[in-house]
C-alpha positions as CSV (number, residue, x, y, z in Angstrom):
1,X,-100.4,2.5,104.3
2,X,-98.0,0.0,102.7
3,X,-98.8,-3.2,101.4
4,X,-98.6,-6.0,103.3
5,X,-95.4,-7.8,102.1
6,X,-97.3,-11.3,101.1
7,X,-99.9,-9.6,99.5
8,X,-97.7,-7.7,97.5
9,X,-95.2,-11.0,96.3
10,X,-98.5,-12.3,95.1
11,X,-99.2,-9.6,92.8
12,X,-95.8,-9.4,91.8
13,X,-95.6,-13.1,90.6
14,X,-99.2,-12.8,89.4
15,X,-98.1,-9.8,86.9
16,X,-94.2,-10.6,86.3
17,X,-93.0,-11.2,82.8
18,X,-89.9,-12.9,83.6
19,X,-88.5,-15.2,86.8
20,X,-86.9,-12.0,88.8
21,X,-89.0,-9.3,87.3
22,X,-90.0,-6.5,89.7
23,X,-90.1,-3.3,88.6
24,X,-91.5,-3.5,84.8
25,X,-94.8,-1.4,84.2
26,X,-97.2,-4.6,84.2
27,X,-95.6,-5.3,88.3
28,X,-96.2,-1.2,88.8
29,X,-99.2,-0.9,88.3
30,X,-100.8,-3.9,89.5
31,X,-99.2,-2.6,93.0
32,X,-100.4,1.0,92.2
33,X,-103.7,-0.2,91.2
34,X,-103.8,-2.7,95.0
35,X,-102.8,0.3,96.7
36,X,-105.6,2.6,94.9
37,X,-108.2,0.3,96.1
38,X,-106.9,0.0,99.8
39,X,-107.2,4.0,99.8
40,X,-110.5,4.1,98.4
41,X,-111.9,1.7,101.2
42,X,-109.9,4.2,103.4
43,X,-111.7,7.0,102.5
44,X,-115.1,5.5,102.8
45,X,-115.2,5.6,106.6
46,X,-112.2,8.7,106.7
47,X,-113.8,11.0,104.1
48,X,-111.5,14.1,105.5
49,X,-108.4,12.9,105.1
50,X,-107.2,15.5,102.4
51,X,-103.6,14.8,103.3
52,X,-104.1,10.8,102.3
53,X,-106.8,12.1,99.4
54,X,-103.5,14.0,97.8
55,X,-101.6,10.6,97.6
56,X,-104.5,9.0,96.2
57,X,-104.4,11.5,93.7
58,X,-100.6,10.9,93.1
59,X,-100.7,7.3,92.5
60,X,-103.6,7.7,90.2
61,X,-101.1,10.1,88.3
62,X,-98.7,7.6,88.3
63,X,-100.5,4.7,87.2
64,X,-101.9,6.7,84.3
65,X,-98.2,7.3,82.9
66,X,-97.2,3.8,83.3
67,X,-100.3,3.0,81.3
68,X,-100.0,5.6,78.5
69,X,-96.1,4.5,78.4
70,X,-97.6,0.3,78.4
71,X,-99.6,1.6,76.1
72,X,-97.7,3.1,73.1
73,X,-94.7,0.8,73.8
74,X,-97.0,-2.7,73.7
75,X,-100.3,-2.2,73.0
76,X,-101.1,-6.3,73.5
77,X,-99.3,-5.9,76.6
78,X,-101.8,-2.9,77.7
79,X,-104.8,-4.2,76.5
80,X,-104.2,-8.0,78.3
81,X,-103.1,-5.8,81.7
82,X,-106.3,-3.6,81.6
83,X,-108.4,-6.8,81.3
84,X,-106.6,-8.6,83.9
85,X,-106.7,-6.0,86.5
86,X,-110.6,-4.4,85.6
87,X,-109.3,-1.4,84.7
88,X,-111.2,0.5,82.4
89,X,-110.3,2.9,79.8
């Protein structure tokens, strides 16, 4: 379940720090945390998809490095990204 590509331009602009910034750990997980939700929504009317439930679990894995790496890098950086994206922690 990819996003869909429009959906996923806005975040990156959203969440960018510079003009052609893609990939730094603000854009990843504001993706990982769009993606998170989608699944969740998933799995409230497909509560025995274990196979999807294990990807889940990966990309919460994910998104937890990225923040502890946000996190002792730029903690302003963290802290505004957590508040921005209702992610609490």
């Amino acid at each position: 379940m990819a996003l869909a590509s429009e959906a996923k331009s806005k975040t990156i602009s959203q969440f960018r720090v510079h003009k052609t910034d893609t990939g730094s750990p603000e854009v990843q997980v504001a993706i990982l945390s769009q993606r998170i939700s989608e699944l969740m929504a998933h799995f409230k009317s497909h509560a025995k998809d274990h196979h999807s439930r294990r990807g889940l679990l990966q990309m919460v894995a994910r998104r937890r490095r990225l923040l502890d790496y946000l996190r002792s890098r730029s903690p302003e950086r963290y802290k505004t990204l957590i508040t921005s994206l209702g992610i609490r922690r």
